[in-house]
N, CA, C and O atoms as a DFTB+ gen file, in Angstrom:
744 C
 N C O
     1  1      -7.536     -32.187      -0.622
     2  2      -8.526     -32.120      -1.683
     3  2      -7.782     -32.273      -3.008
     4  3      -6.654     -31.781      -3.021
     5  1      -8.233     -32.902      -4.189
     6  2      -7.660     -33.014      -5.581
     7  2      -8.305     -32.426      -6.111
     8  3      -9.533     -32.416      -6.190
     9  1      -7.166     -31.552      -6.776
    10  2      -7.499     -30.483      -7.276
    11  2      -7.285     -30.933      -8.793
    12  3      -6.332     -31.712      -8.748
    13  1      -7.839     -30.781     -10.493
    14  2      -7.600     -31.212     -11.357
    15  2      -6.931     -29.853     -12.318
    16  3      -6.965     -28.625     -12.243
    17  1      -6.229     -31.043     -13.382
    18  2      -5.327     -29.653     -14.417
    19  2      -6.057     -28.245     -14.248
    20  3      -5.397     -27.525     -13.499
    21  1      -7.135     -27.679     -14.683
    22  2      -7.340     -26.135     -14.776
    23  2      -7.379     -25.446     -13.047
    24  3      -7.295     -24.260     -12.730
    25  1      -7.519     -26.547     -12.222
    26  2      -7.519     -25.602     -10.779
    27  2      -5.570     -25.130     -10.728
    28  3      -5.017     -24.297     -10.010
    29  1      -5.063     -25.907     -11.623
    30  2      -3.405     -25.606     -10.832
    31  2      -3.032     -24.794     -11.843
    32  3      -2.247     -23.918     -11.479
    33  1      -3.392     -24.774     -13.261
    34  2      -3.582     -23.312     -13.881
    35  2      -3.763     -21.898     -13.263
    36  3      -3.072     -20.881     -13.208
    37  1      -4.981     -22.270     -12.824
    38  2      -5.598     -20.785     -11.872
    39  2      -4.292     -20.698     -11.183
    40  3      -3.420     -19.986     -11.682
    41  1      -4.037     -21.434      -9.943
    42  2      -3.071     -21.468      -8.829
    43  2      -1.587     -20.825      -9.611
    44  3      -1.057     -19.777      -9.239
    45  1      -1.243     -21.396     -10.365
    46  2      -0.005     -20.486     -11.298
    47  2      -0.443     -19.221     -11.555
    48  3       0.424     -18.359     -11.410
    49  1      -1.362     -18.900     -11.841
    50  2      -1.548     -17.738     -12.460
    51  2      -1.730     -16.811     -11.224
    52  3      -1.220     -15.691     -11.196
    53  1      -2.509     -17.336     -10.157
    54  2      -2.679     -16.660      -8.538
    55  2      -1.044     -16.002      -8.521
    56  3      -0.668     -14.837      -8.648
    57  1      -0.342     -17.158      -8.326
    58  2       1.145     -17.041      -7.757
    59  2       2.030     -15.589      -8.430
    60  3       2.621     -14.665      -7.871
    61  1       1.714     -16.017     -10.286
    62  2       2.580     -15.143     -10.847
    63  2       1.901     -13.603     -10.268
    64  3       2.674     -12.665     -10.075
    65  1       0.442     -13.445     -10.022
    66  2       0.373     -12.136     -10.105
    67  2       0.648     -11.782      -8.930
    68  3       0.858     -10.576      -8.804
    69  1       0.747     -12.622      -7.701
    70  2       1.275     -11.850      -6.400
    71  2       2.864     -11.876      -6.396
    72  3       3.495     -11.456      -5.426
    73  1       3.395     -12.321      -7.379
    74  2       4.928     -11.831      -7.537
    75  2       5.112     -10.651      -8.724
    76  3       6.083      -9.900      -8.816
    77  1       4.230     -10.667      -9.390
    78  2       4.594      -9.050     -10.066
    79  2       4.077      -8.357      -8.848
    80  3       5.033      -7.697      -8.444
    81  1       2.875      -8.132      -7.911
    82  2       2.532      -6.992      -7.603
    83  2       3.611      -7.586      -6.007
    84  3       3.194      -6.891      -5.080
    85  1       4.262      -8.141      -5.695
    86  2       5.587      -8.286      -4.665
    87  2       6.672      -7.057      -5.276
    88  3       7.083      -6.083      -4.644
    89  1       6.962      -7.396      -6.573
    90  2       8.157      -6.712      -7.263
    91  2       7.436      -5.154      -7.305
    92  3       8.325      -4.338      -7.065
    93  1       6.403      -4.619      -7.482
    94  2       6.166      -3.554      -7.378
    95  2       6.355      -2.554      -6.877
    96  3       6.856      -1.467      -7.165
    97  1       5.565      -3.359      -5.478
    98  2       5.486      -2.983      -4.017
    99  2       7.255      -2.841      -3.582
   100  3       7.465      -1.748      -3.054
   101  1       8.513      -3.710      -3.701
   102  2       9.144      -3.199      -3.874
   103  2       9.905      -2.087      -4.363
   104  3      10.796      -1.504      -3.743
   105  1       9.355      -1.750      -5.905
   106  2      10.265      -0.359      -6.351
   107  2       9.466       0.973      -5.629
   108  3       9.982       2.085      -5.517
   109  1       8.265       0.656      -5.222
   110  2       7.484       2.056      -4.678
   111  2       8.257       1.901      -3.341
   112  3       8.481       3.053      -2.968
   113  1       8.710       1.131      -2.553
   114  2       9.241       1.062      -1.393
   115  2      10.523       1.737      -1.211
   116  3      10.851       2.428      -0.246
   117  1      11.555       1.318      -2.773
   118  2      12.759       1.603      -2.659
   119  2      12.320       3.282      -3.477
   120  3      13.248       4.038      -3.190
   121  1      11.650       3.763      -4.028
   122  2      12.006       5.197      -4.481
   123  2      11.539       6.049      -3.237
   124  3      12.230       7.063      -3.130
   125  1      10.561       5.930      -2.263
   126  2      10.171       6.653      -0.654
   127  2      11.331       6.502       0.003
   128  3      11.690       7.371       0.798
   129  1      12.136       5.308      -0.245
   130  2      13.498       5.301       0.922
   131  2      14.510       6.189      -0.147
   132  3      15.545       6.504       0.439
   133  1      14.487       6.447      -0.909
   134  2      15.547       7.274      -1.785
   135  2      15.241       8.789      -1.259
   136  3      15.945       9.606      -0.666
   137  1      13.833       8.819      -1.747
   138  2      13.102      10.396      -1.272
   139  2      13.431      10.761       0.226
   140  3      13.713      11.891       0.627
   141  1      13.349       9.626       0.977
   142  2      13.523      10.069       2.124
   143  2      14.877      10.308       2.432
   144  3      15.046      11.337       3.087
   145  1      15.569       9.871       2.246
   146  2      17.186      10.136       2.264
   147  2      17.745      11.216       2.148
   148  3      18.611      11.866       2.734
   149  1      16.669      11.357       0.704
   150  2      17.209      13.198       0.174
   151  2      16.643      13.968       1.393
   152  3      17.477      14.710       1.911
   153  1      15.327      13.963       2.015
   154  2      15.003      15.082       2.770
   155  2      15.860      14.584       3.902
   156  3      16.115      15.346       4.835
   157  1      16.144      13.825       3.889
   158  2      17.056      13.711       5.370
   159  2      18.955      14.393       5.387
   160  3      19.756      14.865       6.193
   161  1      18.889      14.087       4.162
   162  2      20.871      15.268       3.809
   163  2      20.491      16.879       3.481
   164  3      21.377      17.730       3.548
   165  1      19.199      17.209       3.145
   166  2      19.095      18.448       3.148
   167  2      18.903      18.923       4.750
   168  3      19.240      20.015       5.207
   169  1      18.234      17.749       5.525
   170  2      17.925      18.132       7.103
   171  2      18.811      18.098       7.782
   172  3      18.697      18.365       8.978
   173  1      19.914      17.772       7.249
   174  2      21.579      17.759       8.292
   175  2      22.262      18.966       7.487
   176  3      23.031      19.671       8.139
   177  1      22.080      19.243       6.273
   178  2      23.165      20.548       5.628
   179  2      22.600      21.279       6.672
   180  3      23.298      21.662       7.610
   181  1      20.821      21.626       6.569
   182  2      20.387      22.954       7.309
   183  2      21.499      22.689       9.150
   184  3      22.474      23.316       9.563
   185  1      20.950      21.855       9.591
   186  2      21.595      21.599      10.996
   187  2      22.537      21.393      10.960
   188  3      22.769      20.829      12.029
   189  1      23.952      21.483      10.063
   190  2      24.853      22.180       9.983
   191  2      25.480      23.230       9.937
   192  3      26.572      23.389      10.481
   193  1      24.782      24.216       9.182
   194  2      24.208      25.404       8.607
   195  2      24.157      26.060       9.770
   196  3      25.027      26.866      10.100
   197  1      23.164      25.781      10.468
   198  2      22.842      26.057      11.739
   199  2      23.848      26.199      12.886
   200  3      24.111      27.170      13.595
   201  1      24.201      25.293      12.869
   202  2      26.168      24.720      14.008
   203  2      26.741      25.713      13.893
   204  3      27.131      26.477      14.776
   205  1      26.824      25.774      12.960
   206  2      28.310      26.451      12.143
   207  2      27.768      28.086      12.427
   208  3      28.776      28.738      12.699
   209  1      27.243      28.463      12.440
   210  2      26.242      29.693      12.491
   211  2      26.316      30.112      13.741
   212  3      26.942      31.146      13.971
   213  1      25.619      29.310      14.918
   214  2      26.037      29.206      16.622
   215  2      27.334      29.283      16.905
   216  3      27.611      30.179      17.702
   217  1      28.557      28.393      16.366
   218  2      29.686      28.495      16.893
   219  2      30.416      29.697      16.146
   220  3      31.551      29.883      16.583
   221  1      30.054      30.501      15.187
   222  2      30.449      31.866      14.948
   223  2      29.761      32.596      16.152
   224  3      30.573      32.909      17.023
   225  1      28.759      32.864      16.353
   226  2      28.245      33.055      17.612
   227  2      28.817      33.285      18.657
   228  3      29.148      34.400      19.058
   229  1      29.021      32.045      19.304
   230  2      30.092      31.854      20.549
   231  2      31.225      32.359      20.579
   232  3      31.669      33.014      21.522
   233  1      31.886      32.066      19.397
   234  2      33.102      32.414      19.138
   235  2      33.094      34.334      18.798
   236  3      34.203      34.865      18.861
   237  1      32.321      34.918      18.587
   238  2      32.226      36.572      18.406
   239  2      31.996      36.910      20.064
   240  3      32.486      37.913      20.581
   241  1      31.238      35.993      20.759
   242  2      30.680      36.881      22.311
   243  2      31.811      36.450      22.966
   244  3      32.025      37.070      24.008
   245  1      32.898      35.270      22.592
   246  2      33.803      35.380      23.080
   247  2      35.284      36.773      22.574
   248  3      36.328      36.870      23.218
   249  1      35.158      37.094      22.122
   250  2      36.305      38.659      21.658
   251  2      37.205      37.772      20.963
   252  3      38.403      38.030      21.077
   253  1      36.827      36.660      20.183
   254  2      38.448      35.613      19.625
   255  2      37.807      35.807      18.036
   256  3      38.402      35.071      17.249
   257  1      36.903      36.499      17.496
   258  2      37.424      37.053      16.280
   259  2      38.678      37.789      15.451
   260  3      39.523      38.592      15.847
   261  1      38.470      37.229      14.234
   262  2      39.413      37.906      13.146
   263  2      39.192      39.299      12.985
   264  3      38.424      39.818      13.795
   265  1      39.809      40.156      11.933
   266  2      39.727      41.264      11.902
   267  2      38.228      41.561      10.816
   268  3      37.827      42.641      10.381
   269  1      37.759      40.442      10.652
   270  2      36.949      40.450       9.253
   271  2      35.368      40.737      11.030
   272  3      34.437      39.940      11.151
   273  1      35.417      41.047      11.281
   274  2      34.313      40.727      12.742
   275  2      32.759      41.343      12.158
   276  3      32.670      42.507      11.768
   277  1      31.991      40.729      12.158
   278  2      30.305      41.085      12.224
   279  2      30.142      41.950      13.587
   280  3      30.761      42.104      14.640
   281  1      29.013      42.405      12.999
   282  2      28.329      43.062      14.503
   283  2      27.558      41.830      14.814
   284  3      27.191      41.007      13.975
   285  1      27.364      41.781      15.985
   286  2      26.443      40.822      17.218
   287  2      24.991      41.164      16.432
   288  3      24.608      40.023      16.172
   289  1      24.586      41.525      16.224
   290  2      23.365      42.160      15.844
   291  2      23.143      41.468      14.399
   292  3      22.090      40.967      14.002
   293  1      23.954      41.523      13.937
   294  2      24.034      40.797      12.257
   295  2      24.037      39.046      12.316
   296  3      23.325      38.236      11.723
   297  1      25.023      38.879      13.179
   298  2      24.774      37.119      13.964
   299  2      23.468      37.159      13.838
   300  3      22.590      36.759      13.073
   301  1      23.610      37.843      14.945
   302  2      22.048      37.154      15.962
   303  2      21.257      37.170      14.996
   304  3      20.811      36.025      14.921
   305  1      20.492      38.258      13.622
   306  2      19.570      38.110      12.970
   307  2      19.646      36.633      12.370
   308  3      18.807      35.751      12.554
   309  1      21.563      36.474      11.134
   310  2      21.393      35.671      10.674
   311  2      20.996      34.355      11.539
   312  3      20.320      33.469      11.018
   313  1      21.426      34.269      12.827
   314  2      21.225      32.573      13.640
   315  2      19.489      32.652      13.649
   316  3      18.803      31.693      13.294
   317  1      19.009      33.736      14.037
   318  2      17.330      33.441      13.375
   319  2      17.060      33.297      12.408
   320  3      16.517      32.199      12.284
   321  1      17.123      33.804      11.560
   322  2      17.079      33.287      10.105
   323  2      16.786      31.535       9.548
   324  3      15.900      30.873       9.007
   325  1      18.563      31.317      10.253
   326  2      18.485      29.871       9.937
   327  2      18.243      28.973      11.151
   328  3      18.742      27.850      11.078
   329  1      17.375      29.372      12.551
   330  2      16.766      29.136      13.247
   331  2      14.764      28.844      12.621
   332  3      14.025      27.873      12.782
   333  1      14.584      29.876      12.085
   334  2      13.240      29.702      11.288
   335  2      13.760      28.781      10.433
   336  3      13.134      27.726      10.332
   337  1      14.458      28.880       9.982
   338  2      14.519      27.906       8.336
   339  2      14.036      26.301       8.671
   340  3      13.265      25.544       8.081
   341  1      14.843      26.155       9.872
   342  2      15.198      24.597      10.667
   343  2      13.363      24.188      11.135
   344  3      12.726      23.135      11.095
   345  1      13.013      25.579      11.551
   346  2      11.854      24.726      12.163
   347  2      10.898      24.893      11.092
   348  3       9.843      24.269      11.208
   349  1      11.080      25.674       9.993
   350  2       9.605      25.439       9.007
   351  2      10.257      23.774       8.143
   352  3       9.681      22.749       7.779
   353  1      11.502      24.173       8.110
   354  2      11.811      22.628       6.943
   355  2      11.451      21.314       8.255
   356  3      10.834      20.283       7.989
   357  1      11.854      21.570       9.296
   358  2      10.964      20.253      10.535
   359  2       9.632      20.419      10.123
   360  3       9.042      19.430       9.687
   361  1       8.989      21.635      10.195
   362  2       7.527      21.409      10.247
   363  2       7.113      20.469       8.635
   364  3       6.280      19.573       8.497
   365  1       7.992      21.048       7.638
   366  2       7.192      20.476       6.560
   367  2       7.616      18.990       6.308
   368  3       7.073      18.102       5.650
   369  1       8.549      19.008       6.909
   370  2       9.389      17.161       6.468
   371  2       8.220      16.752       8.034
   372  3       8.577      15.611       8.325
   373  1       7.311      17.086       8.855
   374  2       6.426      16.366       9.408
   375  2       5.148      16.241       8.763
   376  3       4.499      15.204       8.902
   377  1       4.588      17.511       7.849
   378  2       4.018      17.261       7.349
   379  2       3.720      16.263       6.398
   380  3       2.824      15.419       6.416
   381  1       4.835      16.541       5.345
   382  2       5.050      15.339       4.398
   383  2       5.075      13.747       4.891
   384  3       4.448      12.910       4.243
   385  1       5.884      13.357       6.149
   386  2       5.747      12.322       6.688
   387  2       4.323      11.640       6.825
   388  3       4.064      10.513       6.403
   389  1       3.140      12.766       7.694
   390  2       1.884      12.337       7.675
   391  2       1.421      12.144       6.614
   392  3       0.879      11.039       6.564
   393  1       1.349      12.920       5.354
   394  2       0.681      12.586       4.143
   395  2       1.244      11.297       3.598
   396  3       0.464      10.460       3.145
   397  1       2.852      11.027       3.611
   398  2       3.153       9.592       3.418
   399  2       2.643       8.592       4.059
   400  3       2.375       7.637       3.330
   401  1       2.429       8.473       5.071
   402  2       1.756       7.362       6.155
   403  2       0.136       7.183       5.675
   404  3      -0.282       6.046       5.457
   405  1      -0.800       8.417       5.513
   406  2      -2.108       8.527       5.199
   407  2      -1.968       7.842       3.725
   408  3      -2.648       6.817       3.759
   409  1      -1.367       7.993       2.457
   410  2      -1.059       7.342       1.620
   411  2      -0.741       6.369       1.458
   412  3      -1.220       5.681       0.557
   413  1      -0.005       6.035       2.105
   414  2       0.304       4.188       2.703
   415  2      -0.499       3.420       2.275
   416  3      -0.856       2.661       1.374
   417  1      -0.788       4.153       3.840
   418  2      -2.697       3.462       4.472
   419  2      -3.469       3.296       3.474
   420  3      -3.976       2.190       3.284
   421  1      -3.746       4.475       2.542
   422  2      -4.715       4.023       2.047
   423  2      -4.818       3.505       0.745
   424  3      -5.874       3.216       0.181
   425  1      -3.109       3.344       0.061
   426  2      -2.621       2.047      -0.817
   427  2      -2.691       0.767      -0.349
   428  3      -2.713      -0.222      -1.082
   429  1      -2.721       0.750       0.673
   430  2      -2.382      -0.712       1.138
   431  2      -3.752      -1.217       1.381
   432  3      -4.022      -2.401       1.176
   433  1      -4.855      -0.145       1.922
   434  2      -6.439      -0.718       2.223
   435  2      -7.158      -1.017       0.617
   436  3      -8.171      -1.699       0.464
   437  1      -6.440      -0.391      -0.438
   438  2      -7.131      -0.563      -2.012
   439  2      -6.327      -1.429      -2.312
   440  3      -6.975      -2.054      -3.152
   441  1      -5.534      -1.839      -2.245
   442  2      -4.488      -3.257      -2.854
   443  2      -5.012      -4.529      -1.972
   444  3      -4.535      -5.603      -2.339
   445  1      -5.619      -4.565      -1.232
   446  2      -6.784      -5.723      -0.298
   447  2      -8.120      -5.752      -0.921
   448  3      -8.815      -6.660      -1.378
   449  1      -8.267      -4.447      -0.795
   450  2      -9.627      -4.746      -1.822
   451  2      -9.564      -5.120      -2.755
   452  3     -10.446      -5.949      -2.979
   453  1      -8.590      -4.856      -3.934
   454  2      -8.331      -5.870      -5.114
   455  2      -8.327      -6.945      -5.059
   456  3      -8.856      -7.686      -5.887
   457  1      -7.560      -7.383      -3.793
   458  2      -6.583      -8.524      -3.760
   459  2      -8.317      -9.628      -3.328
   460  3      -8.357     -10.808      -3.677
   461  1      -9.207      -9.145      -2.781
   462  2     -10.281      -9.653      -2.197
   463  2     -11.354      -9.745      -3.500
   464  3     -12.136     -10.686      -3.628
   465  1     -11.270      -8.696      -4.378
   466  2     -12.558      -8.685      -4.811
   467  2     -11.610     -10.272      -6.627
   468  3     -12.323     -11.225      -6.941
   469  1     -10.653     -10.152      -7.112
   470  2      -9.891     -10.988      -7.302
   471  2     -10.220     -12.343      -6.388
   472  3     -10.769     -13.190      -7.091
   473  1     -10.111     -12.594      -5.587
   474  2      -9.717     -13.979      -4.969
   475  2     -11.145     -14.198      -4.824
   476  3     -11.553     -15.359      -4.851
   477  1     -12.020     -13.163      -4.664
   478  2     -13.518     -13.519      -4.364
   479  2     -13.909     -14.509      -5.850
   480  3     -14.180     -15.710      -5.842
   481  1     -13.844     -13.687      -6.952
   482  2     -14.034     -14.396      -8.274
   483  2     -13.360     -15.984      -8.404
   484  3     -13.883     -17.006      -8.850
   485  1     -11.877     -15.747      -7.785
   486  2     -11.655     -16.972      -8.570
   487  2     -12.148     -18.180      -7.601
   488  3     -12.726     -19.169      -8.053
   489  1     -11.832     -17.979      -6.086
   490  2     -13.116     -18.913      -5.889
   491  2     -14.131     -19.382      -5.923
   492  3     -14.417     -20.572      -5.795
   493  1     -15.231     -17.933      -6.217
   494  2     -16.183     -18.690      -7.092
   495  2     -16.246     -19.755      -8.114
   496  3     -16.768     -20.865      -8.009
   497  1     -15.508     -19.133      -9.316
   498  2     -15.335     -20.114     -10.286
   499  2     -14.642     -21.596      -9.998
   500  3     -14.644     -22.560     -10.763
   501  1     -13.945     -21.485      -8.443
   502  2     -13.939     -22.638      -8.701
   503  2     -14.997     -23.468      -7.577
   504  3     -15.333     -24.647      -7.467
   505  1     -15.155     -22.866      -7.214
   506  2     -16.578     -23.590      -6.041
   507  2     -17.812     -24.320      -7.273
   508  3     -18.434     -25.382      -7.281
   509  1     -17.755     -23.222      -8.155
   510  2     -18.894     -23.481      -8.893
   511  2     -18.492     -24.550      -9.678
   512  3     -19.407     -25.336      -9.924
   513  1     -17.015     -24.927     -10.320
   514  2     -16.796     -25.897     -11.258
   515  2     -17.048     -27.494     -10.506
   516  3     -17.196     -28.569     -11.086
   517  1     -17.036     -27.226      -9.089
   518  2     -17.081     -28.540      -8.129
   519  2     -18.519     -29.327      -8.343
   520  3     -19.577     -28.698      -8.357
   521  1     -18.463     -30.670      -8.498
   522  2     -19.217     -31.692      -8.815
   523  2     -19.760     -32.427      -7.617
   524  3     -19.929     -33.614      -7.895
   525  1     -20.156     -32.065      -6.131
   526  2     -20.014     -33.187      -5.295
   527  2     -20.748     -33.943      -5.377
   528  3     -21.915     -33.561      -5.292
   529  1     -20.465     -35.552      -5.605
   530  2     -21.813     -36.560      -4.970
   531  2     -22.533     -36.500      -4.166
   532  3     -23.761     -36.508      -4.248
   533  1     -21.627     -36.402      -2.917
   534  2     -22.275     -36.183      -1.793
   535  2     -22.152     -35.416      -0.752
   536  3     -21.153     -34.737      -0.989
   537  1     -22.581     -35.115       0.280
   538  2     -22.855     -33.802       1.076
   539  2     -21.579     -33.325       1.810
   540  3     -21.428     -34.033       2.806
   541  1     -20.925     -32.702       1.737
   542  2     -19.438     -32.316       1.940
   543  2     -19.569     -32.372       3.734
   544  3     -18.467     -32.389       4.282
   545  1     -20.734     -32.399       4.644
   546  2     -20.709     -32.386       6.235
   547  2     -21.165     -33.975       6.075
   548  3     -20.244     -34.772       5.899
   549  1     -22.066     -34.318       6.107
   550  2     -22.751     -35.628       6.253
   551  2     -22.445     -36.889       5.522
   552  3     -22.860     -37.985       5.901
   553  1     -21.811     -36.733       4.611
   554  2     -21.241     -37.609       3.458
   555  2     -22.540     -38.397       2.961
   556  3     -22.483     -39.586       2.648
   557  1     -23.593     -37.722       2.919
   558  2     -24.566     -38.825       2.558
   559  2     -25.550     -38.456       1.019
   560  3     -26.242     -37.439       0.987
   561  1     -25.484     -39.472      -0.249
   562  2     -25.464     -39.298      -1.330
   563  2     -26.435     -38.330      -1.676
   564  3     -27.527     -38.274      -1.112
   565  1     -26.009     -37.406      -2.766
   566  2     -27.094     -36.193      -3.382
   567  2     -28.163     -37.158      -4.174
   568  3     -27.828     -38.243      -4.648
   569  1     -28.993     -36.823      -4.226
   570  2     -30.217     -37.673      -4.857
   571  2     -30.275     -36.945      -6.038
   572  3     -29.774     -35.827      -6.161
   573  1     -30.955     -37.629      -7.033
   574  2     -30.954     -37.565      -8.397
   575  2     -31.540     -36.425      -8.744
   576  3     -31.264     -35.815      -9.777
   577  1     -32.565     -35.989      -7.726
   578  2     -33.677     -34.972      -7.908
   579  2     -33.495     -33.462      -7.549
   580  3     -34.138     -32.469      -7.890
   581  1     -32.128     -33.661      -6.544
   582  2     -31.299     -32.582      -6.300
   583  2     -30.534     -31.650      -7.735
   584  3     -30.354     -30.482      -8.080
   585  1     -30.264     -33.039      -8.229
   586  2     -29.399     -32.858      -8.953
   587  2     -29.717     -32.048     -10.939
   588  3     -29.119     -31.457     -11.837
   589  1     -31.281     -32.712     -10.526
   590  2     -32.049     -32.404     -11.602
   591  2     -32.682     -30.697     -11.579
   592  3     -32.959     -30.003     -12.557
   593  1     -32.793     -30.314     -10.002
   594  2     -33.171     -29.421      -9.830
   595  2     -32.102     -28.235     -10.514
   596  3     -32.292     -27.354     -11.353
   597  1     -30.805     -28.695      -9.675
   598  2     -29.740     -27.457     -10.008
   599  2     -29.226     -27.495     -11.536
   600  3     -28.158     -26.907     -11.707
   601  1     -29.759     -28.039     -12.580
   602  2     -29.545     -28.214     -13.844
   603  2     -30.814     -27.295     -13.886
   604  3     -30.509     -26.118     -14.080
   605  1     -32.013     -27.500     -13.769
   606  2     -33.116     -26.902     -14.199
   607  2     -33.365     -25.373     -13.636
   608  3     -33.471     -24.345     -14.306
   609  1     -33.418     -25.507     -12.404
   610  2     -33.621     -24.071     -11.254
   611  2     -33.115     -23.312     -11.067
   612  3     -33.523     -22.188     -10.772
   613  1     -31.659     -23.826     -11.223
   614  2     -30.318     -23.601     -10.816
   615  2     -30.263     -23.246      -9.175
   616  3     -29.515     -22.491      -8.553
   617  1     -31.086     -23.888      -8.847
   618  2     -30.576     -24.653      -7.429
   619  2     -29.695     -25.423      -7.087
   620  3     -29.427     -26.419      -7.759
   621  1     -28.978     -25.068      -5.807
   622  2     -27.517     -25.847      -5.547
   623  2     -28.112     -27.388      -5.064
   624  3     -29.257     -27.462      -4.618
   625  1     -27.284     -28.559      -5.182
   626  2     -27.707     -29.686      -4.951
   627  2     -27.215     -30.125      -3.570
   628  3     -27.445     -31.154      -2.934
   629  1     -26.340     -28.857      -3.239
   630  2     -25.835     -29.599      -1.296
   631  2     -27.339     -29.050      -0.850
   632  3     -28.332     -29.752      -0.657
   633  1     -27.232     -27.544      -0.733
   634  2     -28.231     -26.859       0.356
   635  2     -29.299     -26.426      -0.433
   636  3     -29.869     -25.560       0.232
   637  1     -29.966     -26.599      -1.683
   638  2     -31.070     -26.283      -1.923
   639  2     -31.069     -24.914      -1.883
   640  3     -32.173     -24.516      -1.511
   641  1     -30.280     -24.000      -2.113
   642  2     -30.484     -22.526      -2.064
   643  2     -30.379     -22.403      -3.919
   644  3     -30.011     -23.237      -4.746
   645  1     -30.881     -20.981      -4.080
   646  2     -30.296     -20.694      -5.681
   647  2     -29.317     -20.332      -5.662
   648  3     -28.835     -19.612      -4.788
   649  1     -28.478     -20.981      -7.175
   650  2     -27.720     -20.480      -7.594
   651  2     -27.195     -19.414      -8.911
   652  3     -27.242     -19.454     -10.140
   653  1     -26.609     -18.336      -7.723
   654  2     -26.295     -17.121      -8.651
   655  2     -25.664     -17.321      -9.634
   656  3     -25.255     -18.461      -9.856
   657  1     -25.437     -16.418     -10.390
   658  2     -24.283     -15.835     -11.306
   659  2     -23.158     -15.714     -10.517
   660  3     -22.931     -16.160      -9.393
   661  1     -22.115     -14.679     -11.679
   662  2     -21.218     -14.180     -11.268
   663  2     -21.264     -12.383     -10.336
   664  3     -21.503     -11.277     -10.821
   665  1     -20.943     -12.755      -8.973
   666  2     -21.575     -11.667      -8.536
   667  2     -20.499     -10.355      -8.555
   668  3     -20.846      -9.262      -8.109
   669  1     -19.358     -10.557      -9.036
   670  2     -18.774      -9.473      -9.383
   671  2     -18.479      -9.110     -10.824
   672  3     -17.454      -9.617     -11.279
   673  1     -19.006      -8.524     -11.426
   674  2     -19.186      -7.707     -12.508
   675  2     -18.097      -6.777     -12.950
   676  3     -17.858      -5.773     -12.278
   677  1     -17.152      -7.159     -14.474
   678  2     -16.325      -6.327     -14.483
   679  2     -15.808      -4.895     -14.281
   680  3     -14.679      -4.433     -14.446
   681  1     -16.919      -4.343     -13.888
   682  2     -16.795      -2.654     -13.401
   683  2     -16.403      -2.345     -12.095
   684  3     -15.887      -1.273     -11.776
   685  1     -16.750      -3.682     -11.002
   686  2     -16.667      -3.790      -9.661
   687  2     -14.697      -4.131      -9.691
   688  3     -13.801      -3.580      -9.052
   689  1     -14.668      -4.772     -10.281
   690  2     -13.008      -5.317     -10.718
   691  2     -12.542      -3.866     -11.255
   692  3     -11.656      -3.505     -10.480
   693  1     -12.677      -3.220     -11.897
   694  2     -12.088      -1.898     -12.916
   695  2     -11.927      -0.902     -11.754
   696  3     -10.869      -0.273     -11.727
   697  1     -12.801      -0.687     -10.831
   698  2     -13.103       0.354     -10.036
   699  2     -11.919      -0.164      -9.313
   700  3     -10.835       0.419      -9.327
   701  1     -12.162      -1.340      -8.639
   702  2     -10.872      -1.629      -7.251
   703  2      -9.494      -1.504      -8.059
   704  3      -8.515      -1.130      -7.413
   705  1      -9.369      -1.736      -9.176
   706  2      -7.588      -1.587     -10.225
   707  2      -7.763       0.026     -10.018
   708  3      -6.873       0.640      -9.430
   709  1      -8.892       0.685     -10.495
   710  2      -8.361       2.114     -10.562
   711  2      -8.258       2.888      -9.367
   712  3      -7.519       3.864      -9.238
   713  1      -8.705       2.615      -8.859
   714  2      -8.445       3.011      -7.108
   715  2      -7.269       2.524      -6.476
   716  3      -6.612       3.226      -5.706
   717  1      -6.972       1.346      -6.769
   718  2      -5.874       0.949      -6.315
   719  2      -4.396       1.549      -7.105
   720  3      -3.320       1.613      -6.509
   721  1      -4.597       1.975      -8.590
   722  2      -3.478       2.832      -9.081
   723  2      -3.273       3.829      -8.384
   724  3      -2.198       4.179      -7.895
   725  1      -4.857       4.621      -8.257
   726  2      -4.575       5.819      -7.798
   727  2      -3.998       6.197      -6.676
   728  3      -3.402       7.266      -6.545
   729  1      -4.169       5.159      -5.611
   730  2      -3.373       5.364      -4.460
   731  2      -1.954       4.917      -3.836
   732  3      -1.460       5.009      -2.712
   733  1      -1.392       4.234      -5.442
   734  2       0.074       3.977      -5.675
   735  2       0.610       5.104      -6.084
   736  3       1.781       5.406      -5.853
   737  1      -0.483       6.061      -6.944
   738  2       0.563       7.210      -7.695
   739  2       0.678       7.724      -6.581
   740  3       1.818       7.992      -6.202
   741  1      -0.266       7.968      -5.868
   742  2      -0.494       9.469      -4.800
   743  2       0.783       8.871      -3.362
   744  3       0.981       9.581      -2.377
């Protein structure tokens, strides 16, 4: 299909904005892999923490302590201690995981809807800027009266249906941007 100067305008302008929101989608990608990193060296100190804690342990029920020696009783509390610690910081680094994933999800389902209610418009505008002679299935010429109609009626001159407006309305556009921020911040 030939497309003329203002359709390859649009098409540039398509391109640039799915490479800013590419570069975006990158830095939100790379600061979750940073975040996650961190909860992941605090999740090996604790399970170190932990090791190190057990093999005092072992090493007391074996009689190969120093003169500095704990009671068994003082172990054992502290290895619970940092036995709870391990499984509430698991429980919450699972929690957090799910709320990251549910967030995702539901950045990624509002960045489609943009991306749709966007691409919906600009094809319109350009469906609507299209001139055909003749019938885009049948190839057989639009008649004059067709043609007179969709000037007057604003009836389309392929299929005789009316023709609308613009059916997305800048508030419908505002709503999908602000929804779609909101579920980048979150």
């Amino acid at each position: 299909m030939f497309l003329d100067l203002p359709a390859a305008n649009v098409l540039t302008k398509v391109k640039t904005q799915a490479e800013l929101m590419a570069a975006a989608r990158k830095r939100r990608q790379s600061a979750a892999k940073t975040a996650q990193e961190e909860r992941s060296a605090q999740r090996r100190e604790t399970e170190k923490d932990l090791a190190a804690a057990l093999a005092r342990l072992a090493q007391l029920t074996e009689g190969t302590a120093g003169s500095d020696q704990e009671s068994l009783a003082d172990l054992a509390a502290a290895t619970m201690r940092l036995a709870v610690t391990v499984v509430d910081r698991q429980q919450a680094w699972d929690d957090l995981m799910r709320v990251h994933r549910q967030a995702k999800g539901q950045r990624q389902r509002d960045e489609k809807l943009l991306n749709d209610v966007r691409e919906s418009a600009i094809a319109r505008r350009l469906f609507h800027g299209l001139d055909p002679t003749t019938c885009p299935r049948c190839d057989q010429d639009i008649a004059a009266d067709r043609r007179q109609l969709e000037r007057e009626a604003h009836s389309c001159a392929v299929c005789a249906r009316p023709v609308e407006g613009d059916e997305t309305p800048e508030d419908v556009l505002a709503e999908a941007e602000e929804r779609e921020q909101l579920s980048t911040q979150a």
